[in-house]
NUTI-348280 format. One record per residue (C-alpha): residue in three letters; x, y, z. Coordinates in pm, 1 decimal. Layout:
BEGIN
NODE Ala X Y Z
...
END
This chain:
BEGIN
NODE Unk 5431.4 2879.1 -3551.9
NODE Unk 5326.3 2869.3 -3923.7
NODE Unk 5474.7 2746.1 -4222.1
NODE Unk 5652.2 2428.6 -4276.3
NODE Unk 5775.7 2240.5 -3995.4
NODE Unk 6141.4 2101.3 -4060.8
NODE Unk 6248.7 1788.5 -3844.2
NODE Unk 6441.8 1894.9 -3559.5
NODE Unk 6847.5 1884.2 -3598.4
NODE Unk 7012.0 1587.4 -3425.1
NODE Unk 7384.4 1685.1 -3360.7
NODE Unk 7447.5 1287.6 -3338.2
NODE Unk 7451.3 1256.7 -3716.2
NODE Unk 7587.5 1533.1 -3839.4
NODE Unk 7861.5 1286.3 -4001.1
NODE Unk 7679.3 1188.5 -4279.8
NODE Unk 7559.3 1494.5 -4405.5
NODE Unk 7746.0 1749.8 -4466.1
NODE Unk 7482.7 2033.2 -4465.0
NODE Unk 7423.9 2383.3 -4270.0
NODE Unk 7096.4 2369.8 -4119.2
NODE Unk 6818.7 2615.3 -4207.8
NODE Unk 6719.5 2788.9 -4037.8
NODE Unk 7050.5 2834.5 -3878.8
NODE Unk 7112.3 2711.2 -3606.3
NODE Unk 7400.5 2714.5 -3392.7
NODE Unk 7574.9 2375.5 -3298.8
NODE Unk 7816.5 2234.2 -3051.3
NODE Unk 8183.7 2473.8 -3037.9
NODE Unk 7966.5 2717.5 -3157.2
NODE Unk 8050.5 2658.7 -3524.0
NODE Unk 7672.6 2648.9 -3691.8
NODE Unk 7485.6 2356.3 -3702.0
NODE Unk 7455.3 2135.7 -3947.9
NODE Unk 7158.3 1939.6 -4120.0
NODE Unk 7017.1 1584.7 -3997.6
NODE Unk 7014.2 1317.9 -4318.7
NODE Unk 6575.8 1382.3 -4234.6
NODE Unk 6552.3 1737.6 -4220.1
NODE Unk 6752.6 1758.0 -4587.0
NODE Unk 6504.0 1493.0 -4729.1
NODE Unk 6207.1 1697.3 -4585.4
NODE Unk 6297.2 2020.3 -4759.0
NODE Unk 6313.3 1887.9 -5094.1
NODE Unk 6038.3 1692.5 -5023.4
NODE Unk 5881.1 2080.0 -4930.8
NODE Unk 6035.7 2217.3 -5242.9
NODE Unk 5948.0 1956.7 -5438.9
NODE Unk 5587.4 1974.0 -5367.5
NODE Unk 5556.1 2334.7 -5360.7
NODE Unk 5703.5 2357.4 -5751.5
NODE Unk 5482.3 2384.3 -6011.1
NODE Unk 5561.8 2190.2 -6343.4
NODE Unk 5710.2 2347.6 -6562.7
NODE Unk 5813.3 2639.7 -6316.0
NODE Unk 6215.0 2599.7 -6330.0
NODE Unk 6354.8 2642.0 -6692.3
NODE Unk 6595.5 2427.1 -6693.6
NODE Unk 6451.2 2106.1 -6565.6
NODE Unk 6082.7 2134.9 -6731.8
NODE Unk 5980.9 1773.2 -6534.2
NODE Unk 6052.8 1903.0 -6210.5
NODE Unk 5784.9 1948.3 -6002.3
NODE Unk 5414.6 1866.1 -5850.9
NODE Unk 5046.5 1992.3 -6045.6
NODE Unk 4908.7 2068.2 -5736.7
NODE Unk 4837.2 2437.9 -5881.7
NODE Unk 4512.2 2264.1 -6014.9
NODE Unk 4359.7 2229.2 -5700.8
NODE Unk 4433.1 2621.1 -5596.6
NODE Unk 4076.3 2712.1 -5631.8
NODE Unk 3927.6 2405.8 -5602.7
NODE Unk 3767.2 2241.3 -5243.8
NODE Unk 3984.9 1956.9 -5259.0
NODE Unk 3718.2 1684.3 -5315.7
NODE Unk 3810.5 1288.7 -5209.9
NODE Unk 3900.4 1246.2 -5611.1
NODE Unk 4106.2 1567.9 -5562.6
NODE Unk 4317.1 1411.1 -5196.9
NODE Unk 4350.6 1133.8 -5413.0
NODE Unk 4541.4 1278.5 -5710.2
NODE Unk 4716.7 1459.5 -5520.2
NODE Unk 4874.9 1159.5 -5289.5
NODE Unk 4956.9 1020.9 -5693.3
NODE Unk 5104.5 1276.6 -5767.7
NODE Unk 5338.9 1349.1 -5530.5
NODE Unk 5400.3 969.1 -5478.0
NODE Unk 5527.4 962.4 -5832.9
NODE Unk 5728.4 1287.8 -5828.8
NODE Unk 5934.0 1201.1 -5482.5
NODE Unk 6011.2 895.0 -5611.8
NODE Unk 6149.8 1040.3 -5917.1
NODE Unk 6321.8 1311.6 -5824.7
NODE Unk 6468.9 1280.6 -5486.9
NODE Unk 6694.6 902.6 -5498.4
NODE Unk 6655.7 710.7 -5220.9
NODE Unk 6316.4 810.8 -5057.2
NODE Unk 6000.9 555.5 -5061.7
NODE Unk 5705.3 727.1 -5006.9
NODE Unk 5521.3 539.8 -4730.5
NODE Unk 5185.3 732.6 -4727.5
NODE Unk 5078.2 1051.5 -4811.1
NODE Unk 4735.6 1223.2 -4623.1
NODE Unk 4584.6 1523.3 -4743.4
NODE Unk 4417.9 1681.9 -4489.4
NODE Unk 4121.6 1971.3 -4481.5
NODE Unk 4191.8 2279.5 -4569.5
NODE Unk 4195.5 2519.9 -4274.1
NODE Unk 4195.3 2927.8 -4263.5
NODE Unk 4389.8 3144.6 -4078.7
NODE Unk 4364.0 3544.7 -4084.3
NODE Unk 4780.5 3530.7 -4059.5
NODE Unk 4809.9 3303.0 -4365.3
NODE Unk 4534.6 3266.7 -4561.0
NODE Unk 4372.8 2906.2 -4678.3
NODE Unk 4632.9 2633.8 -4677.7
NODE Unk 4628.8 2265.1 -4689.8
NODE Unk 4843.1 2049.2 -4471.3
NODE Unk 4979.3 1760.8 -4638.9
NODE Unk 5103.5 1488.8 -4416.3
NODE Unk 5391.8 1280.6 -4583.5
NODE Unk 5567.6 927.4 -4437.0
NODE Unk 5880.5 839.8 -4623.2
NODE Unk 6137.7 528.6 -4601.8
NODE Unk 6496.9 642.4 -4600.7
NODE Unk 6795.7 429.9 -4562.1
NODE Unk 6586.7 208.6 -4367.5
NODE Unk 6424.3 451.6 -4147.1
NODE Unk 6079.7 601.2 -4143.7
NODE Unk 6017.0 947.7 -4188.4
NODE Unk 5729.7 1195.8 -4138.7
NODE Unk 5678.1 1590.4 -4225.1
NODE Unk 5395.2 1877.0 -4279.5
NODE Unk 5417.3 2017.4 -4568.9
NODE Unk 5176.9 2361.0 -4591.9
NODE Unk 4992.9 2416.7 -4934.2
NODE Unk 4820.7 2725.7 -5039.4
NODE Unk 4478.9 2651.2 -5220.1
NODE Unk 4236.5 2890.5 -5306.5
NODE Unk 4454.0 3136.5 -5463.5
NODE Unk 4559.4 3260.4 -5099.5
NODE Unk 4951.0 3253.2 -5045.3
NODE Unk 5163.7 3033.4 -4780.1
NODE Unk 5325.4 3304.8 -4543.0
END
């Protein structure tokens, strides 16, 4: 399966968030499922990172430069700025999530998708750590 790879929904803690899972799923009592406190966090960490700066009107600030590396072949300097970057922008923008480590990995093709990156990111949240793939088109080629 391609793109990016939510967390799997826990129906144990569905009490403290109050969110519909997406995709959707369907839940106990067949009422639809709803989202686990990580799999929230991990798509605005996804959305987050996948924003260029400047790209939503309304909140200028909000978002990651990783648009500079689209054509580039991500260089150690490059995996480096990167980790910085979004480091500094999680931290900002999404309360409440320390980012433990970020790991750019190699860029890899696929005839289905095109080039992507696959950035591995650890967070802290309320005490727990956290982990998700988040899929990052360079070279000009789009995430499918």
């Amino acid at each position: 399966m391609y793109g990016n790879i939510a967390p799997e929904v826990e129906q144990d803690s569905i009490s403290s968030v109050k969110t519909i899972a997406f995709p959707f799923q369907k839940g106990s009592f067949g009422v639809p499922a709803l989202a686990s406190p990580a799999g929230v966090t991990f798509t605005r960490i996804t959305s987050l990172v996948n924003t260029a700066r400047g790209e939503k009107v309304m909140s200028y600030d909000y978002g990651v430069d990783l648009y500079q590396y689209n054509f580039s072949n991500l260089t150690a300097i490059d995996k480096i700025r990167m980790t910085s970057s979004i480091k500094t922008a999680v931290e900002r923008f999404i309360p409440g999530v320390t980012i433990e480590r970020v790991i750019p990995g190699p860029t890899e093709y696929d005839s289905g998708i095109g080039t992507y990156a696959v950035i591995e990111v650890f967070w802290l949240e309320a005490g727990r750590s956290q982990t998700g793939q988040v899929l990052f088109a360079v070279n000009g080629d789009e995430v499918k």
